[in-house]
N, C-alpha and C positions, 0 to 999 in steps of 0.2 A: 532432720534438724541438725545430727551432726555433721551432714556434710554443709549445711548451709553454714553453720559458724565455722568451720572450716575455712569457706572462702573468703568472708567478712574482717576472717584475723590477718587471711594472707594478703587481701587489699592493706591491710590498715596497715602491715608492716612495707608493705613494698611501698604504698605515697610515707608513710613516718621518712623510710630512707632518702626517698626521694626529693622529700622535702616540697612535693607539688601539692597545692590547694587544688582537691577537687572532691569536696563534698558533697556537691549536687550529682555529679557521676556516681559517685559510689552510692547515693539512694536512689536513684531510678534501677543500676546494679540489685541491687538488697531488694527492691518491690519486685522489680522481677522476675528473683528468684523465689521470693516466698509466692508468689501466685502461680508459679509451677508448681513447685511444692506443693501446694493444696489442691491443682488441679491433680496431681497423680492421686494423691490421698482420695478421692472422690472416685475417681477412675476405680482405685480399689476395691473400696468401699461398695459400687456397684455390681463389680463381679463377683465379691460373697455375696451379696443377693439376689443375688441370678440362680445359687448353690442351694437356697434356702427354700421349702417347701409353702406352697403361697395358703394362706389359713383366711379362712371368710370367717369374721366375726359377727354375730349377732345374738342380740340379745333372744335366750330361748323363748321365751313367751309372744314373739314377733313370727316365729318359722312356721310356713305352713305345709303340709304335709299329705300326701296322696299317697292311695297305694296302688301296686301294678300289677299284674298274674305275671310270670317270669317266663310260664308255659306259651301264651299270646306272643309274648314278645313287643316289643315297641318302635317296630315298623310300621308304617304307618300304611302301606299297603296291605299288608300283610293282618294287623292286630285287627281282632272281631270284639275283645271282649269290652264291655261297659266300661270299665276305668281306665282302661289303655287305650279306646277310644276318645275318651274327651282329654286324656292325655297327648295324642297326636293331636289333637284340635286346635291344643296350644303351639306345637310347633311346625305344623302343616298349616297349610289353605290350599283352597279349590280354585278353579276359576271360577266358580260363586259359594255361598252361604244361604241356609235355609232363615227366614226369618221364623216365627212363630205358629204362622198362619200357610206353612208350607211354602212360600213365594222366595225365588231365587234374586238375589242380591249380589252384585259382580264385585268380585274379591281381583282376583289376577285379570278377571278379561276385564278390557276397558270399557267394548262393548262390540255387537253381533249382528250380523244380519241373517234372516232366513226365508226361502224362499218355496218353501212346501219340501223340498228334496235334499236339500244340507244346509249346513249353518257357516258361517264364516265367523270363528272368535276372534277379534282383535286384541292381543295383550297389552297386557301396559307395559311402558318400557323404562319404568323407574322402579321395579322389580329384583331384588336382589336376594335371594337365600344368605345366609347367616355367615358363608364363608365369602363373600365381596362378590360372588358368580352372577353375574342376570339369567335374568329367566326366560327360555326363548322357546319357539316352535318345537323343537326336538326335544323338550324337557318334557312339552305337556303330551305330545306325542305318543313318547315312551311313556310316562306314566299311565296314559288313558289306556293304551293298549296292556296294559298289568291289571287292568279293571273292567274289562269288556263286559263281563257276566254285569256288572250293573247298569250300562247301557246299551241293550240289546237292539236297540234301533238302528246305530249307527255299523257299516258298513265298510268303510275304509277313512284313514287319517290321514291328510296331507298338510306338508308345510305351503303356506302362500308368505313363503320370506322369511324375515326370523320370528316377525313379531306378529305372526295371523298361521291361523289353525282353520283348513279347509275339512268340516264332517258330512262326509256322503249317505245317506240315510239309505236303509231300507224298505221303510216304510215312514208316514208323515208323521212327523212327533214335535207337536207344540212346545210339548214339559221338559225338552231337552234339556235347557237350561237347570233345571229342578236335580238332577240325576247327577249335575258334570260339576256335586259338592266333592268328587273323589280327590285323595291330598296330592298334589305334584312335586316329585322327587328329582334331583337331576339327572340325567341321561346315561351319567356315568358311575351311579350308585351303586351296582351290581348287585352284591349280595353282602352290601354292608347292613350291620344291624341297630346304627342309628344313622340312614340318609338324611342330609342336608336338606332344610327346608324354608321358608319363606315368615311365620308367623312366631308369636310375640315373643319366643322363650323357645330358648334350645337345650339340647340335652348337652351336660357335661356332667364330669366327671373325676370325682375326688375317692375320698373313702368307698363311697357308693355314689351313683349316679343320681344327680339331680338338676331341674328346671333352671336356668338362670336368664332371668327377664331381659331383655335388648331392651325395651321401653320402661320409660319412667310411671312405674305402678307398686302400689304400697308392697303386693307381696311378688316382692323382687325374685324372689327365692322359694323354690317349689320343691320338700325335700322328698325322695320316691321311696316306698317303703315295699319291698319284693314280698309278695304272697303266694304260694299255692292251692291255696283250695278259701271256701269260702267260710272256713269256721275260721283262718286266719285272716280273711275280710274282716270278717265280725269283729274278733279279739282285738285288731290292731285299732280298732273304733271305740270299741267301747274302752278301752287302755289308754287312749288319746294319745297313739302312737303317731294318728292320722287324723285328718283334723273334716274329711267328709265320706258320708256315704251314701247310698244311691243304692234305691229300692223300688223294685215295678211292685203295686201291690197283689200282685195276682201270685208272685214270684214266692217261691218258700219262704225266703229271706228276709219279706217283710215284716213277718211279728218279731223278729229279733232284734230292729231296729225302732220299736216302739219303748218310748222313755221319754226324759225331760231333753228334747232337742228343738234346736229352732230347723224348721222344714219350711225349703221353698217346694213348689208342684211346677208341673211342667206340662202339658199335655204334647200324646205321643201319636205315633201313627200305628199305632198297635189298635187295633177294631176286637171288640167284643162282640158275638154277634149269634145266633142261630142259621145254620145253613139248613137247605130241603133240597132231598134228593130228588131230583123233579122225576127221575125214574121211574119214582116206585108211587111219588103225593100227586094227584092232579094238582091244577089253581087253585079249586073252590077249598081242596082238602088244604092244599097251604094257605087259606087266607085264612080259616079256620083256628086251623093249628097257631099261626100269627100272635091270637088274641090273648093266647097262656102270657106274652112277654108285654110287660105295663114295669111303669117305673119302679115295682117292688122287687123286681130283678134287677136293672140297674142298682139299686140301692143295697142289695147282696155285696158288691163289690167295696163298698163303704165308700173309703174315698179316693177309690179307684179313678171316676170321672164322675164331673156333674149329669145329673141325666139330662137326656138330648132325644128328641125324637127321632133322632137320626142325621148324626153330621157324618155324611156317608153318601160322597165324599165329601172333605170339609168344605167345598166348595155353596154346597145344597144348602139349604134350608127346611122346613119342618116335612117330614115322614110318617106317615098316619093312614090305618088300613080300616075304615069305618062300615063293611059292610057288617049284615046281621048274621049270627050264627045259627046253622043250619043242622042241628042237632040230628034230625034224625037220619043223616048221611054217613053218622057215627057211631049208631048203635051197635050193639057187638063185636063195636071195633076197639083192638087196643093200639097206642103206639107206643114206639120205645124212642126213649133220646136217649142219643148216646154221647159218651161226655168219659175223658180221661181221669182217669184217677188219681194222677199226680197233682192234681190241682184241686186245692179243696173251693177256692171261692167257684168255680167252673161248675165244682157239684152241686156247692149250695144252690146257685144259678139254675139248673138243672132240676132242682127238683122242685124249687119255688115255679118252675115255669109248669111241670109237673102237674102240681099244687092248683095252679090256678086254672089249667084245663080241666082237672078234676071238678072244680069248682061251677064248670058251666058243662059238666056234663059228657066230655071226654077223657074216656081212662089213657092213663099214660105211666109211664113207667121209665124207670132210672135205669140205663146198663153204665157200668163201671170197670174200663178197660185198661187194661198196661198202656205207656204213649205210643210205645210202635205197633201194640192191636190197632189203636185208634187211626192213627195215622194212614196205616195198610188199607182199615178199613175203608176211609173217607176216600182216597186216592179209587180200591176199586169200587165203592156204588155200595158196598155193604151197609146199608146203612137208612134210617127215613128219616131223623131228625137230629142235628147234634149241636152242641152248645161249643162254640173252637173261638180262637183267639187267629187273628191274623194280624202279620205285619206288610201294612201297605206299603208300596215302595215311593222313593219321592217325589214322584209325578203325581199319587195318590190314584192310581190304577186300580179298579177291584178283578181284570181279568183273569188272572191266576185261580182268586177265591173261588168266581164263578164257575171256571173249570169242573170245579169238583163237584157244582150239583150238579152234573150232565146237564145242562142247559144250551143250547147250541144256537139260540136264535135271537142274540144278541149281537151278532157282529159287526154290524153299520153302526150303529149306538156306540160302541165299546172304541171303534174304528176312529170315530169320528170325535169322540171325548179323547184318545188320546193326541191327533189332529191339532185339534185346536190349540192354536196362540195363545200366550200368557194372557193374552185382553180378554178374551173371549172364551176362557175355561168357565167362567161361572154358568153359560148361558149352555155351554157344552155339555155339562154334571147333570143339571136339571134334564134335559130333555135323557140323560142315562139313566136318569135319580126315575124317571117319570116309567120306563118302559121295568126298571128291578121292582117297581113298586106295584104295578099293574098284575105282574107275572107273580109277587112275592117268594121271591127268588133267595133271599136275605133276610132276614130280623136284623139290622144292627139294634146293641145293647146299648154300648158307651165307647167310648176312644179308652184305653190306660193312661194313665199321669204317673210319669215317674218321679220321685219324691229324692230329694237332694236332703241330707240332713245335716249339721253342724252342730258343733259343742254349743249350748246355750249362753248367751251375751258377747260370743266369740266374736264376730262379724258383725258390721253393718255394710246397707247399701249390697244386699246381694239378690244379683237376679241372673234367670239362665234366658237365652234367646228361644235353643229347641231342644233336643232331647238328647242329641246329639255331640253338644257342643258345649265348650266352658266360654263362651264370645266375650261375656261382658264381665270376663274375671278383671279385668281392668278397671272397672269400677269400685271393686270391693275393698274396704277397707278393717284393718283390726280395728276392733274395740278398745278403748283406753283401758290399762290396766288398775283394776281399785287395789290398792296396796292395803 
């Protein structure tokens, strides 16, 4: 300012001398200089705020809050555990999405072709990861091959251009689709420990690291709260440090989360079930043995799952072993189920099944083993009946499970369920569902439901897609606050 009266004095004096009218010169002079003037002021002004630490304000009662195992990590390749998994879920996608019902839903591929021997994904090519980069052939490439061990089918990856992904199969795999929910990272991510990724909310980073929403959804802001072990799950929940938690009920951790909470359920691909080791049971002895499991074992699990006579795979429909018991094939026979000891609902299960072969006249008996006895066991054959928990993979394959009852004469069936086209999986299950069922091969129990919990009136509008995933966090909204 002082130099602008400065100049205004020394006009005034040089026209006073001069004795020239020129008043209108001298204010367009005077405007001109005072709109410098303020544009440098302004210019200032911005580069102290450039200096200045940027502060997100919100009101606390609006924050929502997650926690993460620090041990996991939050790679999204890399992370196994339950909260860091549906934590990537928000900032990755796949080239598809499981819906509820197991069915793949195209996320990055636009769409496919397949021909019994490989698939052709066409990406979309309005695709962008969070720092402006599209997403192209060499992205998913490299990412899929960071995850082979879950798609075991496929055989080698090729680019067809930037925006198509050529997969050479091994063998004929309908469900490919179902498997390829794996998250896609860019090609140049290396061995950073938050890669770039495509979905609704990215990791950033203030005091501590947390979610910050790309899209317009209430809870903009997702604050991470670092845990190591799960009594600090627990604490940070029930403290309402964190504002969800997430319990399989089968899982220790469930009665710890019993209280006054609002709980959505989920149903998962985790199978409850009785295996027979065909080894050691003929049929007749396993359709027998069968009859111990009725819906008062399913109901051991509470509210684990609803009982099902068997959605196994979810595909199927009802499962039911009606022949008559033949008792005196069993006389001074005992059997033993064997069943892990870390689990108590599995025991309950176990002895209820127990229970009710006792009941028609077959002695049976509980064995109660460390999980790596059990495990040992079941892998070599030691074993005639056991009560185990499996997690189906997302094509919903039970080959693995079968595995272990030495069962071997299932492979055209097994072959051909996993074959079959997305159209035609139902009609594929059933003729598998028909030959596990003849042989009695399996008892399924119930599927597990994992159970999401929330502080009570906190939320509304809250629902999950699958077990896996937080999808439809974009729906959810806070509760209004009652003052």
């Amino acid at each position: 300012m002082k130099y602008l009266r400065a100049i205004i004095i020394a006009l005034f004096i040089a026209l006073t001398l001069s004795g020239c009218d020129m008043k209108e010169d001298i204010a367009e002079l005077v405007e001109e200089s005072r709109q410098a003037n303020e544009a440098r002021k302004r210019a200032e002004e911005a580069k102290e705020a450039e200096l200045l630490p940027v502060t997100y304000i919100r009101e606390i009662d609006s924050v929502f809050a997650l926690c993460y195992d620090t041990a996991d990590g939050l790679n999204p390749v890399k992370a196994r555990g339950v909260y860091n998994k549906l934590i990537t879920s928000l900032t990755h996608e796949g080239l598809f999405h499981l819906t509820d019902t197991c069915f793949p839903v195209c996320d990055l591929c636009e769409s496919y072709t397949y021909d019994g021997e490989s698939y052709v994904f066409t990406l979309r090519e309005d695709c962008f990861n969070r720092t402006g980069k599209r997403v192209t052939s060499s992205d998913v490439i490299y990412s899929l091959n960071l995850q082979l061990e879950s798609i075991p089918s496929v055989g080698e990856l090729t680019a067809e251009g930037i925006y198509a992904v050529k997969a050479t199969l091994l063998y004929p795999d309908g469900s490919l689709p179902a498997r390829l929910i794996c998250p896609i990272i860019p090609e140049d991510s290396g061995e950073q420990e938050y890669p770039d990724g495509t979905g609704d909310y990215r990791i950033a980073e203030g005091e501590k690291i947390y979610l910050a929403c790309m899209e317009d959804y209430e809870l903009d802001r997702i604050e991470l709260t670092a845990v190591e072990s799960l009594e600090d799950t627990i604490y940070s929940f029930g403290s309402k440090d964190t504002d969800l938690a997430v319990s399989l009920p089968a899982a220790t951790s469930a009665v710890h989360y019993r209280g006054l909470y609002d709980t959505k359920s989920c149903a998962t691909r985790r199978l409850n079930c009785v295996i027979y080791n065909v080894r050691k049971l003929g049929v007749e002895e396993r359709i027998c043995l069968s009859q111990g499991v009725d819906k008062s074992v399913a109901e051991v699990y509470g509210e684990a799952a609803e009982y099902s006579d068997c959605v196994f795979p979810r595909y199927t429909y009802a499962y039911s072993i009606p022949p008559e018991i033949q008792k005196a094939e069993w006389k001074d026979k005992n059997v033993t189920i064997l069943v892990s000891e870390e689990n108590s609902m599995r025991i309950a299960a176990a002895e209820r099944i127990a229970e009710n072969l006792e009941n028609i006249g077959i002695a049976a008996s509980v064995e109660k083993v460390k999980w790596e006895t059990f495990e040992n066991r079941i892998e070599t054959g030691d074993y005639e009946m056991a009560v185990a928990a499996w997690q189906l993979p997302e094509d919903l394959s039970p080959g693995k499970l079968i595995e272990y009852t030495g069962y071997t004469d299932l492979e055209t069936e097994l072959e051909s369920f996993i074959a079959a086209p997305l159209h035609d999986k139902k009609s594929a299950s059933l003729v598998l569902n028909k030959k596990i069922t003849s042989e009695c091969i399996i008892t399924p129990i119930c599927h597990e439901t994992v159970k999401y919990h929330t502080h009570p009136g906190d939320l509304t509008e809250v629902s999950f897609g699958n077990e896996d995933s937080l999808a439809h966090i974009g729906t959810w909204k806070r509760a209004e606050q009652i003052n």
